[in-house]
C-alpha positions as CSV (number, residue, x, y, z in Angstrom):
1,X,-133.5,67.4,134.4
2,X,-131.7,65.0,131.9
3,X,-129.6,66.9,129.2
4,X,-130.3,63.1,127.0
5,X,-132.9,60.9,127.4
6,X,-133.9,58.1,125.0
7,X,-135.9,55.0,125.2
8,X,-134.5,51.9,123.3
9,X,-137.2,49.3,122.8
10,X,-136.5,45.7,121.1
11,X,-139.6,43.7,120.7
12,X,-137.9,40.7,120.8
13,X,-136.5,41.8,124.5
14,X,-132.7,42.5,125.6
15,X,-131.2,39.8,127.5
16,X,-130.0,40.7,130.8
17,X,-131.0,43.3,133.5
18,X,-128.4,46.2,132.7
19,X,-127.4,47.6,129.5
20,X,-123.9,49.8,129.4
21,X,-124.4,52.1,126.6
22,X,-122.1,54.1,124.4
23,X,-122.3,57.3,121.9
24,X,-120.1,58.0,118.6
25,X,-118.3,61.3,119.9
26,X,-116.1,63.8,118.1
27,X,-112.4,63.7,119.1
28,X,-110.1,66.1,120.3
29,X,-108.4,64.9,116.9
30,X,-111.3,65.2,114.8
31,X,-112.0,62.1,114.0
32,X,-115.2,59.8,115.4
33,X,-114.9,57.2,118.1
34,X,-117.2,55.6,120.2
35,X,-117.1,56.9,124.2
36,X,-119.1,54.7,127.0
37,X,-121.5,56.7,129.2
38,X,-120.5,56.2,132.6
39,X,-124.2,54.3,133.8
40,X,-125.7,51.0,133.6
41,X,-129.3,51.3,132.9
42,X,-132.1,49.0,133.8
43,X,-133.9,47.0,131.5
44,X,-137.7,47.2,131.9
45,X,-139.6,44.7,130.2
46,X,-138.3,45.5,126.6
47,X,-137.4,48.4,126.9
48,X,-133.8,50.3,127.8
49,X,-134.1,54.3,129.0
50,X,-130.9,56.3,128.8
51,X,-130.7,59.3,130.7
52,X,-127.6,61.1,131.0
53,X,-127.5,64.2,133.6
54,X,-124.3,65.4,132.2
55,X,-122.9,65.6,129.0
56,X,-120.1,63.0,128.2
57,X,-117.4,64.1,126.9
58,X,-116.7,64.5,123.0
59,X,-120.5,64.8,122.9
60,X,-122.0,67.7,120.1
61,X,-125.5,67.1,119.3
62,X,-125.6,66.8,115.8
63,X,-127.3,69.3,113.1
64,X,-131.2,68.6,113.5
65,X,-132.2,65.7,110.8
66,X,-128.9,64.0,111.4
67,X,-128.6,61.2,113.4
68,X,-127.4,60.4,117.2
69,X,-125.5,56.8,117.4
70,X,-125.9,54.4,120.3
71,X,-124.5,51.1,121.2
72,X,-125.7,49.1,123.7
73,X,-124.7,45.8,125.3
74,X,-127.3,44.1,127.3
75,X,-125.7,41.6,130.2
């Protein structure tokens, strides 16, 4: 069972047939950065699923009604 699963959908498409994907993580210092999750995931028609099995490192879910950063590139 995935411990983070989202769907990412661009009408407009994503160019490619992979996306790498990465999350804004808390430091060991305290301070924000962004940390690649170690997958490529498929793109299926216009839409990008990221499921991660394990939880990358720096990861804390934030307080419920804040938000969860992604950035994906698409090659």
């Amino acid at each position: 069972m995935p411990i983070l699963k989202y769907v990412i959908i661009d009408q407009k498409g994503f160019p490619g047939k992979n996306c790498a994907a990465a999350i804004l993580a808390k430091q060991r210092n305290g301070q924000f950065a962004w940390s690649a999750l170690p997958s490529q995931f498929p793109v299926k028609g216009k839409t990008v699923t990221i499921t991660q099995y394990t939880v990358p490192q720096g990861l804390q879910l934030p307080p419920k009604g804040t938000g969860l950063y992604f950035a994906i590139n698409c090659f």
